[in-house]
C-alpha beads as a LAMMPS data file, in Angstrom:
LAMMPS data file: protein, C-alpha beads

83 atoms
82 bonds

1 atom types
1 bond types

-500.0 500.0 xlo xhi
-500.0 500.0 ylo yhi
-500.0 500.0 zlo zhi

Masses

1 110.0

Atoms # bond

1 1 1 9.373 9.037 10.852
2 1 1 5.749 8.551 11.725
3 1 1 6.083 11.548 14.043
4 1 1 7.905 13.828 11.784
5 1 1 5.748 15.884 9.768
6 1 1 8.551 16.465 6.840
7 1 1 9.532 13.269 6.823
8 1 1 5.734 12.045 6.769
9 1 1 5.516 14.254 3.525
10 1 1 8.638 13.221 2.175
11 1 1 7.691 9.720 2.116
12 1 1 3.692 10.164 0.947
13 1 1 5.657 12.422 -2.366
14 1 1 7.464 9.099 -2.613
15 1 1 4.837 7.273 -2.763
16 1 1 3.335 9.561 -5.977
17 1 1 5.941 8.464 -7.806
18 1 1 6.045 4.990 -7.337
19 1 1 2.164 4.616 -8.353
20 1 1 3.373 5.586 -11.770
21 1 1 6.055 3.306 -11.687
22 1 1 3.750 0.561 -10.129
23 1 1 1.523 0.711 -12.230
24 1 1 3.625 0.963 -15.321
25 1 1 4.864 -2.381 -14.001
26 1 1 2.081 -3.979 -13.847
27 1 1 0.952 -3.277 -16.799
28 1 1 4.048 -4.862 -18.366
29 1 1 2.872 -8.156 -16.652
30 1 1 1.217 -10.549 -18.481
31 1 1 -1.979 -10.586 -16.282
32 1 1 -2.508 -7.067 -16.674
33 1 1 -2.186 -5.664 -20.043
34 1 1 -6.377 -5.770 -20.358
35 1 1 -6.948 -4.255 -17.261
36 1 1 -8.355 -0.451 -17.499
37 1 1 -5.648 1.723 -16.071
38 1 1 -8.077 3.064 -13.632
39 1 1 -7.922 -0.649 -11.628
40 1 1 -5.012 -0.981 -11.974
41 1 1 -4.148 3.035 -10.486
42 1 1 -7.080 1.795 -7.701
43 1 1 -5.362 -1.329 -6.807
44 1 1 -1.663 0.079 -6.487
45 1 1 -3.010 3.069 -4.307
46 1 1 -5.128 0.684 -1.980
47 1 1 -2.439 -1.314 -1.482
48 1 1 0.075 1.882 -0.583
49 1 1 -2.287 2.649 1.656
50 1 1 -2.427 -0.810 3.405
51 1 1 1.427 -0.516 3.761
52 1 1 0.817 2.828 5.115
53 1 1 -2.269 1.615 7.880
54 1 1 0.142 -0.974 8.717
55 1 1 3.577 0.557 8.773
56 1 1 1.170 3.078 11.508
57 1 1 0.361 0.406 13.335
58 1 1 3.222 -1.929 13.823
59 1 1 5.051 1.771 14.882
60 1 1 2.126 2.557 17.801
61 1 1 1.653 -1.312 18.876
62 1 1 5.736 -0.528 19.123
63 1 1 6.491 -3.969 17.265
64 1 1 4.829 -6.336 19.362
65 1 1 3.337 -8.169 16.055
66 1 1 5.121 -9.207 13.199
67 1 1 5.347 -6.510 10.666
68 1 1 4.632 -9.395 7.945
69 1 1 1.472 -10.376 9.695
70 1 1 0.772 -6.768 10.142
71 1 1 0.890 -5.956 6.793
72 1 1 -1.427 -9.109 5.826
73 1 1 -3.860 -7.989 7.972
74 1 1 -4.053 -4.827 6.742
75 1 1 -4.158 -6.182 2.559
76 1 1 -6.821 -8.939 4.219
77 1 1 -8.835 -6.288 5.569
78 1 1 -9.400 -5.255 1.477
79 1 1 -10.507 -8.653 0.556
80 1 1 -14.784 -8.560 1.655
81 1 1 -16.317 -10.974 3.713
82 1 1 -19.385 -13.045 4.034
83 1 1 -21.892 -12.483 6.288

Bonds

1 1 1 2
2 1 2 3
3 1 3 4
4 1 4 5
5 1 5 6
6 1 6 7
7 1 7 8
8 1 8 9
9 1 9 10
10 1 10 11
11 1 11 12
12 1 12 13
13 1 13 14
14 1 14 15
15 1 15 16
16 1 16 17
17 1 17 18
18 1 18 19
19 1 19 20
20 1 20 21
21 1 21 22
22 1 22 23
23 1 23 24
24 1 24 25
25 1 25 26
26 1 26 27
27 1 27 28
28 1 28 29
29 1 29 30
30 1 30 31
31 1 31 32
32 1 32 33
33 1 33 34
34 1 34 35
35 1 35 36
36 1 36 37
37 1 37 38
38 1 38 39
39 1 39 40
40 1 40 41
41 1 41 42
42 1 42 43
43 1 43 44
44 1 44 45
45 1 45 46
46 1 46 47
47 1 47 48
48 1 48 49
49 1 49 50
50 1 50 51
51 1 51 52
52 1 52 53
53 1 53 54
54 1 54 55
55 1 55 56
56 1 56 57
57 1 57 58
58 1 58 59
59 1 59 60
60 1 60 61
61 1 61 62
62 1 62 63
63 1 63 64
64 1 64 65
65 1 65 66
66 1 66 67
67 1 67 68
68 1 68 69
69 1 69 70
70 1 70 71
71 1 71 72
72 1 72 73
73 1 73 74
74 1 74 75
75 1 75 76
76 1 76 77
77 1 77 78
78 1 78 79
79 1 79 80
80 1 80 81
81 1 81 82
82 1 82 83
């Protein structure tokens, strides 16, 4: 799918629609209904796009790794770190 330029596209229009969604979701939550809808749009795309980075790497690594770990090493790479 990775490798497929249509089916690449198909699934990042996918994706477009379930920010919406996501986000509508979350803002149904009781943790979220005071959070400005622009966080809330910035944490649901960063965290497509760690599924994504992962998803992309899990495929060329050709499943050596977990795809759990995978994926929470990519959402780990959001949270900063001390130096």
């Amino acid at each position: 799918m990775q490798r497929t330029p249509a089916l690449c596209a198909r699934l990042h229009e996918k994706q477009t629609g379930w920010r919406q969604r996501l986000v509508e979701t979350l803002t149904e939550g009781s943790g979220s209904r005071d959070m400005p809808p622009l966080v809330l749009h910035a944490r649901v795309a960063a965290a497509l796009e760690c599924l994504m980075a992962a998803l992309e790497h899990w495929v060329a690594i050709e499943g050596r790794q977990g795809l759990g770990s995978v994926v929470d090493e990519a959402f780990d790479a959001l949270v900063p770190t001390k130096r």
